[in-house]
C-alpha positions in Angstrom: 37.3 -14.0 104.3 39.6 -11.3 103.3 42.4 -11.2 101.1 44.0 -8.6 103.2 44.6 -11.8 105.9 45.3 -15.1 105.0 42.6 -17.4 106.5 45.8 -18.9 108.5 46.7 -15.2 109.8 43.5 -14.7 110.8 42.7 -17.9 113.1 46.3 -17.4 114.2 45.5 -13.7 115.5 42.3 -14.6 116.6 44.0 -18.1 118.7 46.4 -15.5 120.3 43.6 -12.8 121.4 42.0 -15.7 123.0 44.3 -16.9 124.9 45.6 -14.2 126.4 41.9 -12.3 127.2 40.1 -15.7 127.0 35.7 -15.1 126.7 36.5 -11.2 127.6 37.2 -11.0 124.2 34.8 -8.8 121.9 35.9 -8.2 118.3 39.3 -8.0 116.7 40.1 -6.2 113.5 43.3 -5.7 111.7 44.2 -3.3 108.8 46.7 -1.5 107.2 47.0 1.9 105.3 44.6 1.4 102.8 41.8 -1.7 104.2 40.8 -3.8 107.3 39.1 -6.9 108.1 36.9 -7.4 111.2 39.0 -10.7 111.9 36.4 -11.8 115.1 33.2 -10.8 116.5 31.7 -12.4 119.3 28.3 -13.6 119.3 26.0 -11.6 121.3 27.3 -8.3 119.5 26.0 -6.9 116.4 28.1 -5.9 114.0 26.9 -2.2 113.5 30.3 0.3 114.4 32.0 2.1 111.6 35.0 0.6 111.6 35.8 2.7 108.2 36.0 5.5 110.7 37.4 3.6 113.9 40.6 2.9 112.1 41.1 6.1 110.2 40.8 7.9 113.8 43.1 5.3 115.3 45.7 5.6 112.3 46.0 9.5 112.8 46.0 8.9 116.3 49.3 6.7 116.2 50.9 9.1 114.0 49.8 12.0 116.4 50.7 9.8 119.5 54.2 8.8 117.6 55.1 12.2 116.8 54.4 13.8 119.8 56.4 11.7 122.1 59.2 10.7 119.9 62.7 10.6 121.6 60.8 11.5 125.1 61.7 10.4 128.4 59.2 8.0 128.2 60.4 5.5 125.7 58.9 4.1 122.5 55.1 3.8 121.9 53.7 0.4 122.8 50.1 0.5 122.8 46.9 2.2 123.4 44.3 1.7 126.0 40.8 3.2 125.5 38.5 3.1 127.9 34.2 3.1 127.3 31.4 2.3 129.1 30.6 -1.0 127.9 34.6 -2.3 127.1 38.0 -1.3 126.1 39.4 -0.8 122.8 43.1 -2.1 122.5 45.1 -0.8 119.8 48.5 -2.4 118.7 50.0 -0.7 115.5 53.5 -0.5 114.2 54.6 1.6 111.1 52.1 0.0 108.9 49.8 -2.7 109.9 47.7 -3.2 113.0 45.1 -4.3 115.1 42.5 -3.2 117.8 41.0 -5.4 119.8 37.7 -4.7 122.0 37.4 -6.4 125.6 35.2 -6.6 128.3 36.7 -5.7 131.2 40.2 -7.0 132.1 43.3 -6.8 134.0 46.0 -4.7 133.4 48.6 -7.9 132.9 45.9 -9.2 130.3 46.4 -6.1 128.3 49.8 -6.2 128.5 49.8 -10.4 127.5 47.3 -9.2 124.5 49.6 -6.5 123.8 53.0 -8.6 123.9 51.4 -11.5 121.9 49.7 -9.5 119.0 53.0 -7.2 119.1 55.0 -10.5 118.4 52.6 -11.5 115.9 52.6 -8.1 113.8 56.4 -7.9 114.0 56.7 -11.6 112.4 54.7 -9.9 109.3 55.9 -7.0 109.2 59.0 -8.6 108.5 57.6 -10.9 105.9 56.4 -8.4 104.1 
């Protein structure tokens, strides 16, 4: 595995993805500025996405996303919902580390549990770090 996630971090990320998304679960990747590891893919998927270019778009986005609605009426960024054809892309980032997640289709409080969870989890390490 990675040295960018502790074998520990890794089952513990992938543990809490589970549970709160359970078999919808697709894939799970976390990363920072500069790297990423595809922490989980399940099974029946190959792994053949760029994920070079999935987190660079998803970095800029955050920053965009950040930037753009800072100090609005709506309140501080949470999390990003994407929505495809064949799933959902899930991204949870904070200043410098992050995850998305991909999903097969789910309910609204089971993004928000895999949102709440991961958040928790990132904020732990963050503070670590």
């Amino acid at each position: 595995m990675s040295n960018l996630l502790p074998d520990e971090a890794q089952a513990k990320l992938v543990t809490t993805c589970r549970t709160a998304v359970g078999d919808s679960l697709r894939s799970l990747t976390y990363f920072n500025r500069f790297d990423y590891v595809q922490v989980y893919l399940r099974d029946d998927l190959e792994q053949e996405a760029d994920l070079n270019s999935f987190i660079g778009n998803e970095w800029h986005d955050f920053k965009m996303t950040q930037d753009a609605y800072r100090g609005s009426e709506l309140g501080d960024y949470e999390y990003t919902i994407r929505v495809f054809e064949n799933g959902y892309l899930v991204r949870i980032t904070l200043e410098d580390i992050g995850v998305f997640v991909t999903t097969d289709g789910i309910s609204m409080q089971d993004f928000e549990a895999l949102a709440s969870a991961t958040t928790e989890i990132l904020d732990e390490w963050a503070i670590a770090e």
